[in-house]
C-alpha positions in Angstrom: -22.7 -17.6 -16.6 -25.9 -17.4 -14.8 -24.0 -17.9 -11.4 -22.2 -15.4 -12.3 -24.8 -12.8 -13.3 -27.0 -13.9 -10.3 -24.1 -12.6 -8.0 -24.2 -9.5 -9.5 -27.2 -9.0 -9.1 -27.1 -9.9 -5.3 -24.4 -7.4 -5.1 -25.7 -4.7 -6.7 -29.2 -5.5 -4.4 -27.4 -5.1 -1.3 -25.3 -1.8 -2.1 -29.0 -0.5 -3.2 -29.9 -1.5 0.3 -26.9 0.0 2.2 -27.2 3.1 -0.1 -31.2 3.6 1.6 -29.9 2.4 4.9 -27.4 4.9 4.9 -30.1 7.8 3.2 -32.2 7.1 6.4 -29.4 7.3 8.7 -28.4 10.7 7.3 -32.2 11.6 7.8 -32.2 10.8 11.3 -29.2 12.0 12.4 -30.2 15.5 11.1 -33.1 17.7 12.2 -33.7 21.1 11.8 -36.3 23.5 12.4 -37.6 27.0 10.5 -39.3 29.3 10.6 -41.2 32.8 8.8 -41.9 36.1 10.3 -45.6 36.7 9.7 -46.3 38.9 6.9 -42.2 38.6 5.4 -42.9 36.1 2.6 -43.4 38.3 0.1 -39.8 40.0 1.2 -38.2 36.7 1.1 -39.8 35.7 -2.1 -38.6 39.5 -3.5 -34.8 39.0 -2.5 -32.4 38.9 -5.0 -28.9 39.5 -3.6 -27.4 38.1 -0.1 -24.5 38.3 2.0 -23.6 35.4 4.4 -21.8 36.1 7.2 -20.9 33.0 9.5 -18.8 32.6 12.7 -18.3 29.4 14.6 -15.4 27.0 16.8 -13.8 26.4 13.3 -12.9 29.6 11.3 -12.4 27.0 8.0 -15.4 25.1 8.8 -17.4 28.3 8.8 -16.2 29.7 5.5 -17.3 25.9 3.8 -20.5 26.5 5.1 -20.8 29.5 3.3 -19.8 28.7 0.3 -22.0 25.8 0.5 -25.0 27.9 1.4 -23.8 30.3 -1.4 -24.0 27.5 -3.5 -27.5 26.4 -2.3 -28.9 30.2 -2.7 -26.7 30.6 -6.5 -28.8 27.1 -7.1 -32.2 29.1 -6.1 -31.3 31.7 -8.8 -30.2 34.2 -6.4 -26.9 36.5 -6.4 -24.2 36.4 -3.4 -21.8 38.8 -2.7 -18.5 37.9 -2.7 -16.5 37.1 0.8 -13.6 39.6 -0.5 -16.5 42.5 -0.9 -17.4 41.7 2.2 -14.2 41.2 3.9 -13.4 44.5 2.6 -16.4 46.6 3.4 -16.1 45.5 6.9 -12.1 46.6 6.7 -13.6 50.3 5.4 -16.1 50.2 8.2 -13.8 49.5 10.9 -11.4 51.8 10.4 -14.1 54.5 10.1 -15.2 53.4 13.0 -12.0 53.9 14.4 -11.5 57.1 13.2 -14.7 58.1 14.5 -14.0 57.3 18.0 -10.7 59.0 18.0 -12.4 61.9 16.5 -14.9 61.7 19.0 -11.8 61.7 22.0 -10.1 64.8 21.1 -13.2 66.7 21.3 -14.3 65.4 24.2 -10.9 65.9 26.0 -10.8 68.0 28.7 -14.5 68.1 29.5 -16.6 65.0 31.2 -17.1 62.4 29.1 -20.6 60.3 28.8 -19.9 56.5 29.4 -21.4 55.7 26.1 -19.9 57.8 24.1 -16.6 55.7 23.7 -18.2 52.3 22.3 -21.1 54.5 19.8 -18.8 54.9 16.7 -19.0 50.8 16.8 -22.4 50.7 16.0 -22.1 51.3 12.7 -20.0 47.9 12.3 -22.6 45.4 11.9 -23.8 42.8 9.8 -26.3 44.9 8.0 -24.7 47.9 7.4 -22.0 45.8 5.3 -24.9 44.3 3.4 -26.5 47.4 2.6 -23.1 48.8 1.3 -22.8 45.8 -1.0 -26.5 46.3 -2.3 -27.9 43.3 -0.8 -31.6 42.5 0.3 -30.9 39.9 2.6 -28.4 39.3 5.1 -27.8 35.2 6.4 -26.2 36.0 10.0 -24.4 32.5 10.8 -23.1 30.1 13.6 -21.6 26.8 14.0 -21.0 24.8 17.2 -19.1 21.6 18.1 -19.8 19.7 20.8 -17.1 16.6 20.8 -18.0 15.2 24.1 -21.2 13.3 23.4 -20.8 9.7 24.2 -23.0 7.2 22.2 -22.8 3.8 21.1 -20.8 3.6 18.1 -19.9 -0.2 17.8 -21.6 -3.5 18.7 -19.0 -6.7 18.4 -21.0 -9.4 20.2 -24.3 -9.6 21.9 -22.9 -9.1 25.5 -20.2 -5.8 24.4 -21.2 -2.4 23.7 -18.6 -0.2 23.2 -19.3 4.1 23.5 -17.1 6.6 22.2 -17.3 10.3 21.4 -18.8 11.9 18.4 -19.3 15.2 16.8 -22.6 17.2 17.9 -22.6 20.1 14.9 -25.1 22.8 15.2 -25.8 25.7 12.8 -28.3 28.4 13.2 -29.1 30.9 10.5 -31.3 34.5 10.8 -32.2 35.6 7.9 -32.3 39.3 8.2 -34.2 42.1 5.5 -31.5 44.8 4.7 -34.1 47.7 4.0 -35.8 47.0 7.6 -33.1 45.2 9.9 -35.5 42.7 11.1 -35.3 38.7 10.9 -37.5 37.6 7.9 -36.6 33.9 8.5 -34.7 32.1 11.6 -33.3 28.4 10.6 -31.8 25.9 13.3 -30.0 22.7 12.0 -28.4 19.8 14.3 -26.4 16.7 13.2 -24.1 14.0 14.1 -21.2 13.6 12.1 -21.3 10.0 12.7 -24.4 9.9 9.4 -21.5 10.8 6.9 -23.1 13.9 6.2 -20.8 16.4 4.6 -20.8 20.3 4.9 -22.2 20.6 2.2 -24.5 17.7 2.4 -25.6 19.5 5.7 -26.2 23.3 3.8 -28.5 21.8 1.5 -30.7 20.4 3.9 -30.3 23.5 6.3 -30.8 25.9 3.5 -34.3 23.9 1.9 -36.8 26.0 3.6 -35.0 29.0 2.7 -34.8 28.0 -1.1 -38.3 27.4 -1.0 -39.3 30.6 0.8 -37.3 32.6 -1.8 -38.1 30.4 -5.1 -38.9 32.6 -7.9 
């Protein structure tokens, strides 16, 4: 019996160890970077409803990572606007936009038209008109990249034979940007490996801490 329960505890010892070795991997293999706009903490710390708009390589990637900021910012006590609102709002605004332009066409037709004058109805399509729309405070404007032709060393099988491979470079960066001013409160930069195990949504929690901090009640 008391073999027995001294292997248990050896085993449970070293997945306690592989568990930390593993925590500091994931803590390595991730940095990011933040920062305030002088004079905006008392916006941040004021904001109560976002939208999250994201873009990146990956289309499905992207819409995880926000619904795992959502989550983060839900977690902060804040409110998030639906991606069907916003899906929508942008839907409405396009085809204003559109209408505007083609508006804009027939009365121009037949006189000499000013170069800019075509692409100005698009202007109104934009991150922070849709968040103003939806009654939002702050906007997060989003992108992911993948990078899959980084070459480490992944694997060591003897002293004298280092194999390298390709892994996944992930970056995210983040403004944050004030609805009622259109200017960047906050700006947050992430960078990972996917070789530390870290999930999305392992990832948006650590990208989105300073940002639950700035706007903690």
């Amino acid at each position: 019996m008391k073999s027995i329960a001294k292997s248990v505890a050896v085993a449970t010892l070293m997945l306690i160890l592989a568990a930390v070795q593993q925590s500091g991997s994931v803590a390595q293999d991730f940095a990011v970077r933040s920062a305030i706009a002088r004079g905006r903490e008392q916006t941040l710390r004021a904001a109560r409803r976002a939208v999250i708009l994201f873009t990146g390589d990956d289309s499905l990637r992207t819409k995880v990572m926000e619904d795992a900021l959502a989550l983060e910012l839900m977690n902060a006590g804040m409110e998030v606007v639906s991606r069907s609102q916003v899906e929508t709002l942008i839907a409405e605004k396009m085809s204003e936009a559109m209408a505007g332009k083609e508006g804009t066409e027939q009365k121009k037709e037949g006189t000499e038209q000013k170069p800019e004058s075509a692409s100005r109805p698009f202007k109104v399509v934009g991150a922070v008109s849709v968040a103003k729309e939806a009654r939002a405070n702050i906007v997060l404007i989003g992108t992911m990249l993948e990078d899959h032709s980084v070459f480490v060393r992944t694997e060591k099988r003897k002293e004298d034979q280092v194999l390298s491979g390709p892994i996944v470079m992930v970056g995210a960066s983040i403004q944050v940007v004030g609805v009622e001013t259109d200017t960047v409160l906050m700006v947050l930069v992430g960078e990972w490996t996917m070789r530390s195990g870290l999930s999305i949504s392992g990832a948006a929690s650590v990208l989105a801490s300073p940002l639950k901090e700035a706007v903690r009640r």
